[in-house]
N, C-alpha and C positions, 0 to 999 in steps of 0.2 A: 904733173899732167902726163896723162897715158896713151898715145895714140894708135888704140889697137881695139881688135874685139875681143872677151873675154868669154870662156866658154867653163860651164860650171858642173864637174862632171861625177861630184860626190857631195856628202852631205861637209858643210862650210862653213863662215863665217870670212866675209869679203867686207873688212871695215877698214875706212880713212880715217885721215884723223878732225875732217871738216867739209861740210859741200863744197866750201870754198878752197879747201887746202889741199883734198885728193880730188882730181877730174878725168874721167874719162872722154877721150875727144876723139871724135868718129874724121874730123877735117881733114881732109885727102885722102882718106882708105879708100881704096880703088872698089868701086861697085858696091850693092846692095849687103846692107846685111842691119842684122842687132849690134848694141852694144852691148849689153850681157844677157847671152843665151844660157837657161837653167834646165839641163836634158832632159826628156824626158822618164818621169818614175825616179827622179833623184828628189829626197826630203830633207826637211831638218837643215834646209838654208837658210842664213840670214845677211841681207844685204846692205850697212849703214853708214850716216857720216861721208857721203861722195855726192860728185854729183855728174851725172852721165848727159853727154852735151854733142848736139850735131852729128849725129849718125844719119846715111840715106838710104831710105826704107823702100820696099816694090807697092807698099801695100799697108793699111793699120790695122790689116788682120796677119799681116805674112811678118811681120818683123815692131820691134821696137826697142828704147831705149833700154828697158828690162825686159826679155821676153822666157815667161814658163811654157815648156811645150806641152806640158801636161801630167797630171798626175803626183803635183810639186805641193804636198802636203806638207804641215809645219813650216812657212815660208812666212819671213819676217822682213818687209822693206820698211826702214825708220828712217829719217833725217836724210831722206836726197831729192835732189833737186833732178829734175827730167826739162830736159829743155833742148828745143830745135831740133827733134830728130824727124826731120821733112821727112815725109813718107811713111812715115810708122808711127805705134801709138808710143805711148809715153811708157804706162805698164800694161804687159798685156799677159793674162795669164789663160791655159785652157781645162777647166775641168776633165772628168770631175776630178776636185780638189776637197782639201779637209784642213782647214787650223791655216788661215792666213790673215796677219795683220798687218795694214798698210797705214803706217803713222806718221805725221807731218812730213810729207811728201808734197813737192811742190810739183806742179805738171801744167809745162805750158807750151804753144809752139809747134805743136804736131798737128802734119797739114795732111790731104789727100784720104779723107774718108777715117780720119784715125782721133782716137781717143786717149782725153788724157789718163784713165785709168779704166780697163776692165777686165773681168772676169767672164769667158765665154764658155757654153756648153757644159752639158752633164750636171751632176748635183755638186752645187758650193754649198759647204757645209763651215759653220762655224770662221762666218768672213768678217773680221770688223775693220772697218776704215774710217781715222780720225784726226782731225786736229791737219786738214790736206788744204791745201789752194789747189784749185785747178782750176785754169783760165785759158782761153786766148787759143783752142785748139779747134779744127778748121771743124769736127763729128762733135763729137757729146766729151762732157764733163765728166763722170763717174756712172759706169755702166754694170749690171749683173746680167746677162743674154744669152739665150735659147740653152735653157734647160728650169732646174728646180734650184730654191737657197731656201735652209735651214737656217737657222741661228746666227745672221746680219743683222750686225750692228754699223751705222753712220750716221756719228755726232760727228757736229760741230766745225764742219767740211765747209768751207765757201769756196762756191762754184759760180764761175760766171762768165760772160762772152764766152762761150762756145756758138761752136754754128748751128749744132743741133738742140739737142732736151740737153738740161744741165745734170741732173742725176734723171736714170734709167735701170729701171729693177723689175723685171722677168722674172714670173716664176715662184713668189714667196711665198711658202707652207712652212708647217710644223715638222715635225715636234717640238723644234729650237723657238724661242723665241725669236722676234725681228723688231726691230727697234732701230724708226730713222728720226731724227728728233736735233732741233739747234742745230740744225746747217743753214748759211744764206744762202738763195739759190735765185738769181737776179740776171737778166740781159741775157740771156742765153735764147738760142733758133726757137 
């Protein structure tokens, strides 16, 4: 267990060896923040096997348990668990973005206007998100918001008890295919 914030400032690979077995824990850190921030224009991250827990956020646009500031092309989150980061979303990423897979990713527990997973502004291009639980977060379940998406894919995601829409997608044109198909999406605002 890790009690710190982590700050991702080239291209990486930040893997544990289990959700359960490596944790980042926000618990006592003095003041607002992310648990792992990924700079802006930094690519070619991949972040898996951990699970990031109880960070305190301003906001579930300003901060969260993963947070891309933009421009975070080729970004791979697999195998983690997002859970109680009060104040911030679970993942939150900012276009425009290019090449990001979000896969069995659990996301639950984020309060005050925040989301358990989204992708915000400018063109997302080539976004798949699969095989997620997202539940229990005070905004929306799985979001794509204010701009354009190309070639998204989301199977197979169960989404449910959020306070708002469980999935939310803004914006979907070509030339990419789009493809939402086999998710449950049940009890949500």
């Amino acid at each position: 267990t890790f009690n710190e914030r982590v700050v991702i400032d080239r291209p990486l690979t930040l893997q544990g060896v289990s959700e359960a077995g490596t944790i980042l824990d926000g618990t006592g850190l003095v003041g607002n923040g992310k648990g792992i921030t990924i700079n802006n224009g930094i690519t070619n991250v991949t972040i898996k096997k951990l699970t990031v827990q109880d960070y305190a956020g301003a906001s579930g646009n300003a901060d969260a348990g993963i947070y891309g500031i933009g421009g975070n092309n080729n970004l791979t989150v697999q195998n983690v668990s997002l859970l109680n980061n009060v104040g911030g979303s679970g993942f939150y990423a900012n276009g425009p973005v290019n090449t990001v897979l979000i896969d069995s990713v659990t996301s639950t527990g984020h309060t005050v206007g925040a989301r358990g997973i989204v992708i915000w502004n400018g063109l997302k291009e080539n976004i798949t998100i699969v095989d997620c639980h997202v539940y229990g977060n005070n905004c929306c379940g799985i979001e794509l918001q204010d701009g354009t998406a190309s070639g998204v894919t989301m199977t197979n995601n169960n989404v449910h008890d959020n306070g708002d829409n469980g999935i939310g997608i803004v914006g979907l044109q070509g030339p990419g295919e789009n493809v939402v198909s086999n998710n449950t999406v049940q009890n949500n605002g």
